[in-house]
C-alpha positions, 0 to 999 in steps of 0.5 A: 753854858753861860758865857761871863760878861766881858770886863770893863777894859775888854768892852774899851779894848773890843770899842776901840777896835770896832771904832778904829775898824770901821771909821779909822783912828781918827774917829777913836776919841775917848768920847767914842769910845765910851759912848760905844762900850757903855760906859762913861768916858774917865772910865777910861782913865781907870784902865789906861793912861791914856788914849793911845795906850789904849790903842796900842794895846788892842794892835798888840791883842791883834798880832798876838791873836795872829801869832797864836794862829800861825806859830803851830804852822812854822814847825814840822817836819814838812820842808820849808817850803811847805812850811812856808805855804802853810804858814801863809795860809794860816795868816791869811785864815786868821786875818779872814777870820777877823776882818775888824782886826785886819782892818784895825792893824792896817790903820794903826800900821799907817798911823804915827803910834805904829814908830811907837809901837810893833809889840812883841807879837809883831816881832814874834811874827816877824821872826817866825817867817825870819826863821821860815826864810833862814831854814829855806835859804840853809836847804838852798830852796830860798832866796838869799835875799833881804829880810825886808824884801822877802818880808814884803813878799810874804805879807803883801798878798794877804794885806791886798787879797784881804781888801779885795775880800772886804769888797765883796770877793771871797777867794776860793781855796784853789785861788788862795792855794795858788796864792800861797804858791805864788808867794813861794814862787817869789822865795823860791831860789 
């Protein structure tokens, strides 16, 4: 079976991300852009308001993608902290499986655009584990800690593991289940 050709807007959105990925968002100009897609630079214009519209929709594509990943993981009959251990590894599964979108979230998360922008996915995200915590914290096998705090104790292993990976390590099944454990361990009340 044939695969369609990709849409103009979805061979901007695919360049700016490759570009953003690879050389920072800094190097996603509108001449890049274009020169990268094939197409020429007002087509641009035709899809988008502007440049960092542009870019903001490819960081929202990327937390939705994310979001699909992991929402199967957040339900289930498994205790919280089960739950909590498969959704981490679910998250970490995703962002392996799209290194260049990892890599682009990163940027645009340092980025000025990211006080514009979290998109509803990210929120989706954020509130998955929110209910993930709330439901541990109610069975009294979590923390009752700060959403941030505990936040930051979920994501940052799997932004620091991701780059370490980006080198050249890949991480076996057993170091990323010790991960996860360690994240838990971090929760656990």
């Amino acid at each position: 079976m044939l695969t369609p050709p990709a849409s103009t807007k979805d061979k901007l959105l695919r360049a700016a991300l490759r570009i953003g990925a690879r050389d920072g968002l800094e190097a996603v100009t509108t001449a890049a852009i274009a020169a990268e897609a094939g197409v020429a630079e007002g087509t641009l214009y035709r899809h988008f308001p502007s440049k960092d519209d542009l870019l903001i929709e490819v960081y929202r594509g990327v937390k939705r993608r994310i979001f699909e990943a992991i929402s199967d993981g957040e339900h289930g009959d498994e205790a919280p902290d089960a739950r909590l251990k498969r959704v981490w590894r679910k998250l970490y599964e995703a962002y392996r499986e799209e290194a260049e979108a990892f890599l682009f979230g990163q940027r645009f998360a340092e980025s000025s655009l990211s006080r514009r922008e979290g998109g509803a996915a990210h929120e989706q995200i954020a509130a998955a584990v929110g209910r993930l915590r709330q439901a541990g914290i109610d069975a009294g096998v979590f923390k009752d800690l700060p959403s941030d705090l505990m936040g930051a104790l979920f994501f940052a292993p799997v932004g620091y593991l991701l780059k370490i990976e980006l080198k050249g390590r890949r991480w076996t099944d057993p170091e990323l289940d010790a991960a996860a454990e360690s994240v838990l361990d971090s929760w656990r009340a």
